[in-house]
VONUDREN-43699 format. One line per field, with one value per atom (N, C-alpha, C): residue number from 1; x, y, z. Coordinates in steps of 0.05 Angstrom, whole numbers, padded with zeros to 5 digits. Atoms other than C-alpha are relative to their C-alpha. Last residue first. Layout:
<recs>
resi <- c(NUM,...)
x <- c(X,...)
y <- c(Y,...)
z <- c(Z,...)
</recs>
This chain:
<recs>
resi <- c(332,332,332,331,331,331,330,330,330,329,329,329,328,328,328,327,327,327,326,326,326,325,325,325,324,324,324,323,323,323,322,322,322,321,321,321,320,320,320,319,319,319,318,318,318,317,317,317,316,316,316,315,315,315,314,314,314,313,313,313,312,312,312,311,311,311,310,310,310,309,309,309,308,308,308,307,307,307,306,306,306,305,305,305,304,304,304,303,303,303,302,302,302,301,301,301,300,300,300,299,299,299,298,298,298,297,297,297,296,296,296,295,295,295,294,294,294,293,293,293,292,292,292,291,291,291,290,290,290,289,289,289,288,288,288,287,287,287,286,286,286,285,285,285,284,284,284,283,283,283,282,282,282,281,281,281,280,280,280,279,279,279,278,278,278,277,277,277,276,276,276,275,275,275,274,274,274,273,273,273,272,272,272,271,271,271,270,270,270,269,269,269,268,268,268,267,267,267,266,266,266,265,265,265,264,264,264,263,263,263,262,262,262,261,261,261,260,260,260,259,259,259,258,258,258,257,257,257,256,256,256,255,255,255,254,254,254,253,253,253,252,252,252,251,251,251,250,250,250,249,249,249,248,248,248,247,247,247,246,246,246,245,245,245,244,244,244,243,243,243,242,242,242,241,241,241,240,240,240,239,239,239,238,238,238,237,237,237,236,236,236,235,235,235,234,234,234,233,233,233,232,232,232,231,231,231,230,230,230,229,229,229,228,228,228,227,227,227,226,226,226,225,225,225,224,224,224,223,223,223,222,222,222,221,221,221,220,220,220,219,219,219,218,218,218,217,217,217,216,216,216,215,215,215,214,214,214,213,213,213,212,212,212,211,211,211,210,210,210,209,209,209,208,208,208,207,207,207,206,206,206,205,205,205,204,204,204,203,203,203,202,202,202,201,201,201,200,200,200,199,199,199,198,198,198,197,197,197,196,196,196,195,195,195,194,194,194,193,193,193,192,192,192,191,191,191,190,190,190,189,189,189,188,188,188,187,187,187,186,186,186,185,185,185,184,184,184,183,183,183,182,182,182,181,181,181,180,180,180,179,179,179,178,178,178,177,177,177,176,176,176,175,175,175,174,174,174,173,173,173,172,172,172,171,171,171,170,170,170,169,169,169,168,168,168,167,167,167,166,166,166,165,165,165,164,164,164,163,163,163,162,162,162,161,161,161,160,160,160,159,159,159,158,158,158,157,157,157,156,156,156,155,155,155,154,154,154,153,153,153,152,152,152,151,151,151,150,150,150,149,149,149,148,148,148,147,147,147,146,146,146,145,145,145,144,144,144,143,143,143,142,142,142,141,141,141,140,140,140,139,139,139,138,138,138,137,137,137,136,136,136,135,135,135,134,134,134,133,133,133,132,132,132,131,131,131,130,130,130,129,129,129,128,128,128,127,127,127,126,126,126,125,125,125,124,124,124,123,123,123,122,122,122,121,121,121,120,120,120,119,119,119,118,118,118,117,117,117,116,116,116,115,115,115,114,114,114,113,113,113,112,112,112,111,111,111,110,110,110,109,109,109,108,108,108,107,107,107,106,106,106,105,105,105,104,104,104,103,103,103,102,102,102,101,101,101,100,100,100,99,99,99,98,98,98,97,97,97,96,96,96,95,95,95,94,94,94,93,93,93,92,92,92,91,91,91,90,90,90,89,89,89,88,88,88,87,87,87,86,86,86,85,85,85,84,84,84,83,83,83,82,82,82,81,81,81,80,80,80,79,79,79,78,78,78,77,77,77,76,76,76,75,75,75,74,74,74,73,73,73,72,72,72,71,71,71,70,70,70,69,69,69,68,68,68,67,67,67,66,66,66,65,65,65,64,64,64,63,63,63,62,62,62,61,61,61,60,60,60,59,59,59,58,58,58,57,57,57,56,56,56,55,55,55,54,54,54,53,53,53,52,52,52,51,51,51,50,50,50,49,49,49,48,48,48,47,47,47,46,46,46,45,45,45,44,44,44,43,43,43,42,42,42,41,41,41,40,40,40,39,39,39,38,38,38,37,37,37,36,36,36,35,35,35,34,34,34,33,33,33,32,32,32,31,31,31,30,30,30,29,29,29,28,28,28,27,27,27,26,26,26,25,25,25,24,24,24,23,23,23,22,22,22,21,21,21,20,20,20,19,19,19,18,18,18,17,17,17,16,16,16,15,15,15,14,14,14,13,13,13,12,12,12,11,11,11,10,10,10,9,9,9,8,8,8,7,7,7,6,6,6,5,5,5,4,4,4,3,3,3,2,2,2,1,1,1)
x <- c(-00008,00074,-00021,00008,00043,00003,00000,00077,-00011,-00004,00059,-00001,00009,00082,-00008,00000,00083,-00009,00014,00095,00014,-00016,00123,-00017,00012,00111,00016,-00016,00118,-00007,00018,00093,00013,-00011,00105,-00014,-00006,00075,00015,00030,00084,00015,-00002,00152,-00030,00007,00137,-00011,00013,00173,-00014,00003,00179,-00011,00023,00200,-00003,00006,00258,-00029,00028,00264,-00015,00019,00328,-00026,-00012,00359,-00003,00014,00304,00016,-00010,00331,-00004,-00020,00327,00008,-00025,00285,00028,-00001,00229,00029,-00018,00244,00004,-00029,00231,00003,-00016,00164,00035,-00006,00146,00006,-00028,00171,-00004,00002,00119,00026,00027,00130,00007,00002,00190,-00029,-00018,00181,00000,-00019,00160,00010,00007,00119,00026,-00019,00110,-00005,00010,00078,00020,-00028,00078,-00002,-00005,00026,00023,-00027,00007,-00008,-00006,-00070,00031,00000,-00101,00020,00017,-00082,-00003,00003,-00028,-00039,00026,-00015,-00003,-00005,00058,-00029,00017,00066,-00009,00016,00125,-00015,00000,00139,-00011,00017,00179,-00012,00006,00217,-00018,-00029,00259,-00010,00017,00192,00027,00012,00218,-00016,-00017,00256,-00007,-00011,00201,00023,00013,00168,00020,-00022,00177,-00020,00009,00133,00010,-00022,00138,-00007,00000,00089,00029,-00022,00092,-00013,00010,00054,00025,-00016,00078,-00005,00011,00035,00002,00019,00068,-00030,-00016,00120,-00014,00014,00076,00005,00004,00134,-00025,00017,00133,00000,00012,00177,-00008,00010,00210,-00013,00030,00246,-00003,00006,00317,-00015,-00016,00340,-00014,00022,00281,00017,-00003,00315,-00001,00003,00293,00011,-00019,00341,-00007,-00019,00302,00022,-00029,00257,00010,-00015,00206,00020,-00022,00167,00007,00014,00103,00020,-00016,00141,-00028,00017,00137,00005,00004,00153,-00013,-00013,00144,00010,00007,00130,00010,00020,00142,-00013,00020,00191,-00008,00009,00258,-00032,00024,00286,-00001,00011,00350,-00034,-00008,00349,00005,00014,00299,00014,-00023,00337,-00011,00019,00277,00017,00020,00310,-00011,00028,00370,-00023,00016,00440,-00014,-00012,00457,-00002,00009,00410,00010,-00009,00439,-00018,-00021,00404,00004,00005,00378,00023,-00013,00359,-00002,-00020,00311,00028,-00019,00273,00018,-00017,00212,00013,-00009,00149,00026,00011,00120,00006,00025,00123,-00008,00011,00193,-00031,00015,00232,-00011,00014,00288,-00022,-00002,00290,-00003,00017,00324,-00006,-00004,00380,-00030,-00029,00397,00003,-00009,00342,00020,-00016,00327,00011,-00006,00267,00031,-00031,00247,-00005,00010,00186,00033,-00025,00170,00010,00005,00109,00021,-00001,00112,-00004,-00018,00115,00010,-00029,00062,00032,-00009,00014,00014,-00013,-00025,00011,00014,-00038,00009,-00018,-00036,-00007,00007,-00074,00023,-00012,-00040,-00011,00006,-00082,00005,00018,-00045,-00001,00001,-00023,-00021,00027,00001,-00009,-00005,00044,-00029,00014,00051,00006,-00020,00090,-00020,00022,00083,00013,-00018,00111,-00029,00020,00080,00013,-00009,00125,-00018,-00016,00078,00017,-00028,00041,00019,-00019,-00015,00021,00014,-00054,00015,00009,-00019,-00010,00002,00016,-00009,00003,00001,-00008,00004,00020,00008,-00007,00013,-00003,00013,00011,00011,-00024,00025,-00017,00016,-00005,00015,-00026,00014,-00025,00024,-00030,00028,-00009,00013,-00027,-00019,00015,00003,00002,-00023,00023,-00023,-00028,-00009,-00010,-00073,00009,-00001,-00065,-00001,00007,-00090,-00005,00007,-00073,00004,-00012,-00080,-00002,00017,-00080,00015,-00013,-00076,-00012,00008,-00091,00020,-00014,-00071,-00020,00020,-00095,00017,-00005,-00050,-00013,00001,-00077,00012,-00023,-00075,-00008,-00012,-00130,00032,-00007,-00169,00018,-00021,-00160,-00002,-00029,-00178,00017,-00021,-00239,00023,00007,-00269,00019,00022,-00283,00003,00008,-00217,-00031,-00002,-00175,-00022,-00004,-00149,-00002,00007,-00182,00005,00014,-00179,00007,-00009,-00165,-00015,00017,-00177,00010,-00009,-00147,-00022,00017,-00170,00017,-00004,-00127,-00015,00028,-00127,-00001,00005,-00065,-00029,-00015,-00032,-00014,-00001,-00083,00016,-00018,-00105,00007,-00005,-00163,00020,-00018,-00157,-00008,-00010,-00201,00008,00008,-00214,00013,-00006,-00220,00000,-00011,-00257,00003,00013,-00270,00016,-00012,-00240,-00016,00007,-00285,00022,00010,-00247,-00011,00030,-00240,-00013,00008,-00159,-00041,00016,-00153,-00010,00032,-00132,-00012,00014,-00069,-00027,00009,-00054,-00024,-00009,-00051,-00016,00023,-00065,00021,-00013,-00027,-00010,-00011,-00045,00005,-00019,-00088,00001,00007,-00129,00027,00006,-00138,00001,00020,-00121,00010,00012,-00092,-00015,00013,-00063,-00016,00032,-00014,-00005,-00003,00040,-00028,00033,00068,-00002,00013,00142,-00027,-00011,00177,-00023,-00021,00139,00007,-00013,00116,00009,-00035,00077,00003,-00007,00010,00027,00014,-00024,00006,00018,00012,-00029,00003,00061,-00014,-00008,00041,-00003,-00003,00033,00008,-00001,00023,-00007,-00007,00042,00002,-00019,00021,-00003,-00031,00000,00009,-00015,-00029,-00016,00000,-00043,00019,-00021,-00073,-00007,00001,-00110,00015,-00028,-00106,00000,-00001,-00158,00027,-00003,-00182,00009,00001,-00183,-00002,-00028,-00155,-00007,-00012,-00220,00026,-00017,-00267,00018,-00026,-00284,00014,-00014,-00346,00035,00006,-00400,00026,-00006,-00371,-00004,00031,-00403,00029,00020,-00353,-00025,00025,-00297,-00020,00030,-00243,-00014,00017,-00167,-00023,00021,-00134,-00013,-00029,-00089,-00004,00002,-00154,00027,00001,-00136,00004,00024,-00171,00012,00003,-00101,-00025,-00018,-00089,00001,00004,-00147,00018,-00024,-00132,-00008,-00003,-00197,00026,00014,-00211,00004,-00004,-00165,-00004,-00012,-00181,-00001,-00015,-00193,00023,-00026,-00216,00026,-00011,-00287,00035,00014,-00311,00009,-00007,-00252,-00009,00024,-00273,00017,-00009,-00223,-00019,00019,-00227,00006,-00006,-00171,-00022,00023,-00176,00013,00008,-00114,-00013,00004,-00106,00005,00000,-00113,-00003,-00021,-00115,00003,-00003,-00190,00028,-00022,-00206,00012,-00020,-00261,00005,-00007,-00291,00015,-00019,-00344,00020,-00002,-00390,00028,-00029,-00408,-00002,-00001,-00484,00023,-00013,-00479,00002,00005,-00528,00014,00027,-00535,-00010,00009,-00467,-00028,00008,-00460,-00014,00031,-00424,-00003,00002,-00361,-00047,00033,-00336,-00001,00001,-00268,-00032,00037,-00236,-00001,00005,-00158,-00034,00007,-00149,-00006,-00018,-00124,-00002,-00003,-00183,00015,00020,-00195,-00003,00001,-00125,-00024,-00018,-00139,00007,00014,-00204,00026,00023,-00166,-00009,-00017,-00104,-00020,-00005,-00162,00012,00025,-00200,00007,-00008,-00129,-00019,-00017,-00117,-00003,00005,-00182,00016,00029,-00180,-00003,00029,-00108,-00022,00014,-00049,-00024,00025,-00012,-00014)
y <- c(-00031,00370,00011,-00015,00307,00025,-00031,00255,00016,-00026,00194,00022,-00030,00149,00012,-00009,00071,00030,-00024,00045,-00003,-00021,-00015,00017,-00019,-00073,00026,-00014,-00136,00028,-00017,-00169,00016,-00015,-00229,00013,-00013,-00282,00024,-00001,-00329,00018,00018,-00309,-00003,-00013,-00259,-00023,00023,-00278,00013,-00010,-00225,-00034,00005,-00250,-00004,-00024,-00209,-00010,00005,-00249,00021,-00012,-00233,00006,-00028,-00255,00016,-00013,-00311,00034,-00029,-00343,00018,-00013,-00411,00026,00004,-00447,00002,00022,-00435,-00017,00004,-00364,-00037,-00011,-00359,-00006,00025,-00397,00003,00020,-00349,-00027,00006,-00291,-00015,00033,-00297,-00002,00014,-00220,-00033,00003,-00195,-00016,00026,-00175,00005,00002,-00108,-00033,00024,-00079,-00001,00017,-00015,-00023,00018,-00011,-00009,-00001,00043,-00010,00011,00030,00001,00009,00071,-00006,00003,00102,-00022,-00019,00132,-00006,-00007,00065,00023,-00018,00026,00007,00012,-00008,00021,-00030,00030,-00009,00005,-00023,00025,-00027,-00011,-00004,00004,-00053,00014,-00010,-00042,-00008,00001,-00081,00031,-00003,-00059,-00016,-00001,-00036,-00006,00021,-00063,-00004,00013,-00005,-00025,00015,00040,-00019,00031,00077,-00007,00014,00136,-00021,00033,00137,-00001,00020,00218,-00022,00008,00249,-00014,00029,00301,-00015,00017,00364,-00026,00003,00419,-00012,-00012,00418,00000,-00013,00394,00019,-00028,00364,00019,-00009,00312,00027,-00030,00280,00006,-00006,00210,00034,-00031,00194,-00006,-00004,00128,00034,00007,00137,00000,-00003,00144,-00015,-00024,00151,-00004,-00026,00094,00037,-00010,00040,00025,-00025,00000,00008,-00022,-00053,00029,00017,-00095,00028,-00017,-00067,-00009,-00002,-00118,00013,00010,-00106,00008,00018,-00096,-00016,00016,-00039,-00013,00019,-00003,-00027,00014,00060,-00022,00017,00094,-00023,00001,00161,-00030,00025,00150,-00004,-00008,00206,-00026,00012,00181,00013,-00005,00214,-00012,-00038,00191,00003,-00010,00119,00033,-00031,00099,00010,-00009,00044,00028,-00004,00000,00017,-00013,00001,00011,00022,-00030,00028,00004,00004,-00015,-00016,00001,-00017,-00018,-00032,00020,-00033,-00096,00018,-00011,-00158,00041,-00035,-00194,00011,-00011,-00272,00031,-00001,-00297,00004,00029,-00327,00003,-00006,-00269,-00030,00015,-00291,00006,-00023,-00236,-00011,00008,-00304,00020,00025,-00303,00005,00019,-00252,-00019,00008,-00213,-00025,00036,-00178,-00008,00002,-00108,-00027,00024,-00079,00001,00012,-00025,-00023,00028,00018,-00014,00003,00093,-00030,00016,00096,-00014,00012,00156,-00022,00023,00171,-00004,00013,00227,-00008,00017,00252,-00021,-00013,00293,00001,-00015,00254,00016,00028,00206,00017,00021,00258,-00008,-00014,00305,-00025,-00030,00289,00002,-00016,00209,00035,-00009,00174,00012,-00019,00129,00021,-00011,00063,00040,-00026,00045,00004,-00003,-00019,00022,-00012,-00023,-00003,-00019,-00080,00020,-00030,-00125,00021,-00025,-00191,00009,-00019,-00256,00024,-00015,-00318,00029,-00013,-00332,00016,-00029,-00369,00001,-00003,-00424,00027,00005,-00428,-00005,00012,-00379,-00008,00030,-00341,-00024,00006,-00272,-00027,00027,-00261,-00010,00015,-00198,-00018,00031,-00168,-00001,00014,-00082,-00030,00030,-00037,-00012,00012,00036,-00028,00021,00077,-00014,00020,00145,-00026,00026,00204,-00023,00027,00267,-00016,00011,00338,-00026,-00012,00360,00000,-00016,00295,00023,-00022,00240,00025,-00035,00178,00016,-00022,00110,00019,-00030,00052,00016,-00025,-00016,00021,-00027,-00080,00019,-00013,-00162,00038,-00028,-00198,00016,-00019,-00279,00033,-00015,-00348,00028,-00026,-00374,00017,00016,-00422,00004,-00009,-00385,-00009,-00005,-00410,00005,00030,-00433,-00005,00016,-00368,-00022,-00005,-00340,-00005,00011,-00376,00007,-00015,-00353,-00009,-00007,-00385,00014,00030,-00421,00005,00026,-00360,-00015,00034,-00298,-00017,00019,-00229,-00025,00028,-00163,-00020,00032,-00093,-00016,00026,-00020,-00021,00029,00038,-00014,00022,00112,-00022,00022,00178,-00024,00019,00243,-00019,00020,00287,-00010,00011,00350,-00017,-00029,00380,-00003,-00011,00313,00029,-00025,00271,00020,-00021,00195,00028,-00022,00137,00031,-00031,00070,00013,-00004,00001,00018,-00029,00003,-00013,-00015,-00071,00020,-00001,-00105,00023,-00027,-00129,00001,00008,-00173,00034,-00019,-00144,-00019,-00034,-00128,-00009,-00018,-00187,00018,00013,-00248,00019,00011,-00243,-00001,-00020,-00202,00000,-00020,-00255,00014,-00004,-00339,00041,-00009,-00359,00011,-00028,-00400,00005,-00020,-00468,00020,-00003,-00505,00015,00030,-00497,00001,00000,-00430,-00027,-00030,-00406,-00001,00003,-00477,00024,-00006,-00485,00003,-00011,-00539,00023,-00004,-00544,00010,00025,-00565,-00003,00021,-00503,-00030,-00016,-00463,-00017,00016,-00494,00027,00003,-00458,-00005,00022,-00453,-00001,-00006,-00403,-00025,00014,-00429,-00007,00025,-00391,-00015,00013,-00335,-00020,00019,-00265,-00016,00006,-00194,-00028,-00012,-00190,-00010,00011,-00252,00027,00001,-00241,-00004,00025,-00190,-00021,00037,-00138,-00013,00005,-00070,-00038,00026,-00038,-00004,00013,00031,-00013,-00010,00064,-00006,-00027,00031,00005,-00015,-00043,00029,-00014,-00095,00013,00022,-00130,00026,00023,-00080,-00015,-00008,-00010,-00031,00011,-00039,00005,00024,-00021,-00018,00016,00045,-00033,00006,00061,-00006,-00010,00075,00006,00018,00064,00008,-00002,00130,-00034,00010,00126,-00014,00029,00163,-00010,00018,00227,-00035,00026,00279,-00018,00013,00352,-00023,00002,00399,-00011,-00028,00423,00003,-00016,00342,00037,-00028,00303,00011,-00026,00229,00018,-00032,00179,00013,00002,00099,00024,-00021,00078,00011,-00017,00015,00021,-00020,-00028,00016,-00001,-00083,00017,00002,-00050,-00013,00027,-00058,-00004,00025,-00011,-00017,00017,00046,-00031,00031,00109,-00019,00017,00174,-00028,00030,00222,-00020,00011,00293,-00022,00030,00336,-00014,00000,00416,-00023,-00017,00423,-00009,-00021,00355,00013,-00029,00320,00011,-00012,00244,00032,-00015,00222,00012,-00016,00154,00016,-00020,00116,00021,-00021,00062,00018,-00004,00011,00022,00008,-00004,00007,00020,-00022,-00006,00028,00017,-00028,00018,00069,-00025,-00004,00089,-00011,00038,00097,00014,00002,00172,-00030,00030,00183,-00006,-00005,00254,-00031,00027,00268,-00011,00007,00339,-00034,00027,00364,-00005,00022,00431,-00025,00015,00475,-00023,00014,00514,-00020,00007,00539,-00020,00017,00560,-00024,00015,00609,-00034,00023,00623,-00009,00034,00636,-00006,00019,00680,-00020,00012,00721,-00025,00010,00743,-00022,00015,00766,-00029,00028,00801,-00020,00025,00830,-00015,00026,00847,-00005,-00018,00889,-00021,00012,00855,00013,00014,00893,-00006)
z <- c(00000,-00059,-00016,00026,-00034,00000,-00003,00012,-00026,00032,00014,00014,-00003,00081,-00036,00028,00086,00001,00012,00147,-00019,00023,00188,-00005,00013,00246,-00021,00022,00272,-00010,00024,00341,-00018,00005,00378,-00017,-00029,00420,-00012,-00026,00371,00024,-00021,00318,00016,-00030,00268,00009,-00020,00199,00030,-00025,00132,00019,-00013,00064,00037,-00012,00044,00017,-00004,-00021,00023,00025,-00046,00004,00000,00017,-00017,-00008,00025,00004,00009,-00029,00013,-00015,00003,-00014,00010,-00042,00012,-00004,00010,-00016,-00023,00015,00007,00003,-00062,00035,00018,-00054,00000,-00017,00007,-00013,-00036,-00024,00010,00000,-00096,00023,00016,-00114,-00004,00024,-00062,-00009,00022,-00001,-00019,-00025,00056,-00017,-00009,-00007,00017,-00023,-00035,00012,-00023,-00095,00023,-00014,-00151,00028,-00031,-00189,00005,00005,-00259,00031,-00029,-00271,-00002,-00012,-00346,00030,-00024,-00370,00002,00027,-00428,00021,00013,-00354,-00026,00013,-00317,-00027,00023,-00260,-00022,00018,-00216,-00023,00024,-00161,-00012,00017,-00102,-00017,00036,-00055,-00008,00006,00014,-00035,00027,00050,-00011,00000,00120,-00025,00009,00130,-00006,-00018,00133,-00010,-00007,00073,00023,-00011,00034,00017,-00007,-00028,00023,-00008,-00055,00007,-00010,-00098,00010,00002,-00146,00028,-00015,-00169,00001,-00029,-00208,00021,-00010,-00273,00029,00010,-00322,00016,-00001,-00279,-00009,00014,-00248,-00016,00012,-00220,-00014,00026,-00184,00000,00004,-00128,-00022,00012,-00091,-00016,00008,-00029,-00028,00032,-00019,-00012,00003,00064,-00038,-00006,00076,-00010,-00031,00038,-00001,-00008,-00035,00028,-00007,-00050,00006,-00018,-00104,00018,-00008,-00153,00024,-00031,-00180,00003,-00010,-00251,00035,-00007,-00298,00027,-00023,-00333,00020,-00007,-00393,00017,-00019,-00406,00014,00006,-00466,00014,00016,-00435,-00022,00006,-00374,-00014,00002,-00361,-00009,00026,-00324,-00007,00010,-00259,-00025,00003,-00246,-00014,-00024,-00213,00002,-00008,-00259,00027,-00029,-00295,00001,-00016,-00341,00033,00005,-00394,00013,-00004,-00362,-00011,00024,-00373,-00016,00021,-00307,-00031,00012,-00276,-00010,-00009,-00250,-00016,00026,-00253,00005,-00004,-00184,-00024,00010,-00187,-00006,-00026,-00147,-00011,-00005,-00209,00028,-00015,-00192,-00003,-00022,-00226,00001,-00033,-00275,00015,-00001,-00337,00037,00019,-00319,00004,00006,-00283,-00024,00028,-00267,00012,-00008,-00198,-00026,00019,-00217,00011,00016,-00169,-00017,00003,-00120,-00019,-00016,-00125,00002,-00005,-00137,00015,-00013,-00162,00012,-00015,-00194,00018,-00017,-00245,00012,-00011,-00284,00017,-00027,-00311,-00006,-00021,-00369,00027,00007,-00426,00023,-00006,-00395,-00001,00025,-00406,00013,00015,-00344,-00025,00000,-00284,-00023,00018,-00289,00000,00023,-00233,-00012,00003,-00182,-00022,00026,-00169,-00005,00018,-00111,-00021,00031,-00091,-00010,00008,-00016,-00033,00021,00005,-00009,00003,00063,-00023,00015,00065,00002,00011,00110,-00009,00029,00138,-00010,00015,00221,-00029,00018,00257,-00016,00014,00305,-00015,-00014,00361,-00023,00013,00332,00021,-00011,00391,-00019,-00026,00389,00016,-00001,00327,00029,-00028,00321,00003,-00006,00251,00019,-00026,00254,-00006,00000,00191,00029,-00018,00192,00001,-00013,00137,00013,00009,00116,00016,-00011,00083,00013,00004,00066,00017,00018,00054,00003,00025,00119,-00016,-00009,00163,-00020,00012,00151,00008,-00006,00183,-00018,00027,00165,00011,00000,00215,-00017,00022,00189,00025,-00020,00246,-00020,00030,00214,00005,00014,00275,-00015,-00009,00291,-00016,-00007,00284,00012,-00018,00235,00014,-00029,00186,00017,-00020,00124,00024,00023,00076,00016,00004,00135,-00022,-00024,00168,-00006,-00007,00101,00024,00012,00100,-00010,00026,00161,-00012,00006,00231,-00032,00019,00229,00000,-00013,00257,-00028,00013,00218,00028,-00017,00250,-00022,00000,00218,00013,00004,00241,-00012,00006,00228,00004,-00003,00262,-00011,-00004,00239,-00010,00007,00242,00009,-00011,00242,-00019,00009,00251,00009,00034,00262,-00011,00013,00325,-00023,-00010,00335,-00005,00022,00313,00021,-00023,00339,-00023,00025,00317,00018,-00006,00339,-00019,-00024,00325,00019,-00014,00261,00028,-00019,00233,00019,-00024,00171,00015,-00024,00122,00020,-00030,00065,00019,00001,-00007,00015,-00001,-00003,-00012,-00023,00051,-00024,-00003,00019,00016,-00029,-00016,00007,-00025,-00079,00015,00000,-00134,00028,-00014,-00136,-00002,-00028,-00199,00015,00001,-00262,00031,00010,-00258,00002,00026,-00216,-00007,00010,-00133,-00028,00028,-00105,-00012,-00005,-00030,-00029,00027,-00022,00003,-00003,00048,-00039,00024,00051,00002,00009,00119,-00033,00006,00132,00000,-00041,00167,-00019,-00018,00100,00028,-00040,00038,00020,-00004,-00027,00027,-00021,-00069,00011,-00010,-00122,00028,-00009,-00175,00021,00034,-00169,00005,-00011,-00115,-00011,00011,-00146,00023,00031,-00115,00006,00020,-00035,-00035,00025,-00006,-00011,-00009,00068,-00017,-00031,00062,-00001,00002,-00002,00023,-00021,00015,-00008,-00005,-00043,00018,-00012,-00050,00020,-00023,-00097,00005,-00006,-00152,00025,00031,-00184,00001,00016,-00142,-00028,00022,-00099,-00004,00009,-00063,-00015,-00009,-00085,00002,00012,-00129,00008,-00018,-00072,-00026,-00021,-00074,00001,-00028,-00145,00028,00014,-00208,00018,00017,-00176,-00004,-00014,-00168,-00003,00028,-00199,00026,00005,-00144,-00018,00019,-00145,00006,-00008,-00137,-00009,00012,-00131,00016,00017,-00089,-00024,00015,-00056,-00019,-00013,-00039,-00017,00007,-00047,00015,-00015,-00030,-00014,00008,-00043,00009,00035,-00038,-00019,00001,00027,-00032,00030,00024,00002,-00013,00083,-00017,00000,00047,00008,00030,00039,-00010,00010,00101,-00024,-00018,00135,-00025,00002,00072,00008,-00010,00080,00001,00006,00036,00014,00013,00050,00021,-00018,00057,-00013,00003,00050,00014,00017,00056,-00019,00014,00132,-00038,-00009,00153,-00008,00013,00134,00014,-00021,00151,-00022,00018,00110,00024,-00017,00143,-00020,00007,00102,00023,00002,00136,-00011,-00009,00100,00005,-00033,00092,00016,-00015,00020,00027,00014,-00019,00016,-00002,00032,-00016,00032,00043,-00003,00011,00116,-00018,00015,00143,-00016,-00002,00195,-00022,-00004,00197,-00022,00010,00223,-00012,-00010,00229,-00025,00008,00231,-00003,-00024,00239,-00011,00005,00179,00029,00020,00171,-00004,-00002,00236,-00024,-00013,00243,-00004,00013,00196,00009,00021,00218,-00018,-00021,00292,-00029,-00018,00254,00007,00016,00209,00004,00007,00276,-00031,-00020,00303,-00004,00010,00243,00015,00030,00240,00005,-00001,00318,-00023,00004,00311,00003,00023,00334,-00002,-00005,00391,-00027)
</recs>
């Protein structure tokens, strides 16, 4: 028979490792904040804010590059951006599909990561579980806002953001529901990854099957091997020196991604769905590195237009249909 401390220790043990959800509005901006808590990972979520997931704390450490205020989360500069429907770059900022042209930027250079990460998307609901707690957000493309005029596809764009203990994941949903046409599109996260520690000592796997070369960061649709490529991280590599702005080709879910923090025994894993089959790995002279899953390649609906789309990977969901994937971290 268990004695009454231990029994008393067992429930606040428990007590600690429960999930809990607690929902608070910033006062400069109005948005409300959701921190989702699983035993010994919280994670920071902000719908209005591009549905950024702005904080992870795993063991009371942070592995996020912070903004300075909330009301600057928006846009592609902390946290973890969600780019749809143009993953990264799109030449020019313009490209065909089935014989439509759309224009996502007028003028010179290249339109970059799509049109949602510093749109509002609105809480749907929210679950807390005895493993998990988790908040749905969607958005809404029709011809009331100028991303449904930008993309002309009336359809919903649906995050879920679980946390678990040891991991955060996110499951994306496209529902093409009112659109009569195929619907092109890619999904990718872009986390601002902090560094624990030096470059020297943080070490980076990707185990891919190829390299996309490029031009000017644009993807020719051509795939170069990686044996003996600078940039070949299929055994661990330290990142000291490292310098990469690039597409990995050939990711699948059996051999995820990883980052080492060896210096101080931390790491992350990336895995991902089968539908994440790029990467890219940005490595900025930075405190923060990106490691980006994506369900295409950078600029997939020019490249599928060429006909590369076997390189390309760029995702379709039929009317009346619906697509879907994840993105998991894991944190040791």
């Amino acid at each position: 028979m268990r004695t009454l401390p231990s029994i008393l220790f067992l429930a606040m043990t428990a007590a600690s490792y429960a999930g809990s959800l607690t929902v608070t509005k910033d006062e400069k901006t109005g948005w409300d904040v959701y921190v989702m808590s699983q035993g010994e990972t919280v994670a920071t979520f902000v719908p209005a804010a591009g549905a950024n997931v702005q904080s992870i704390v795993h063991r009371g450490a942070e592995y996020l590059h912070q903004p300075e205020e909330l009301s600057k989360l928006p846009g592609v500069r902390c946290g973890t951006p969600v780019l749809y429907p143009t993953p990264n770059r799109i030449k020019g900022g313009q490209f065909e599909f089935e014989g439509h042209s759309f224009v996502f930027q007028k003028g010179p250079g290249n339109h970059i990561h799509g049109l949602v990460n510093d749109a509002e998307f609105h809480c749907e609901s929210t679950h807390v579980t005895g493993d998990s707690v988790s908040v749905t957000a969607a958005i809404r493309f029709d011809d009331k806002s100028e991303r449904g005029r930008l993309f002309p596809f009336e359809h919903t764009f649906r995050l879920k953001v679980s946390v678990l203990d040891g991991a955060v994941r996110w499951d994306y949903e496209v529902d093409n529901d009112a659109s009569d046409r195929n619907l092109p599109f890619g999904v990718a996260l872009h986390p601002y990854i902090k560094y624990h520690g030096s470059r020297k000592d943080t070490y980076l796997h990707v185990p891919a099957e190829s390299l996309m070369e490029s031009v000017q960061q644009l993807p020719t649709g051509k795939l170069l091997s990686l044996d003996g490529h600078k940039l070949d991280a299929r055994q661990p590599v330290p990142l000291e020196g490292y310098q990469a702005d690039d597409v990995f080709f050939g990711m699948i879910p059996a051999k995820p991604a990883k980052v080492e923090f060896r210096n101080v025994g931390r790491s992350i894993t990336f895995e991902a769905s089968k539908e994440f089959t790029h990467l890219v790995i940005w490595t900025p002279d930075h405190p923060f590195m990106g490691i980006e899953n994506q369900t295409c390649s950078t600029d997939a609906h020019n490249l599928a237009s060429l006909g590369k789309n076997d390189v390309a990977h760029l995702q379709i969901c039929p009317p009346g249909e619906k697509r879907h994937g994840w993105v998991t971290y894991h944190f040791e």
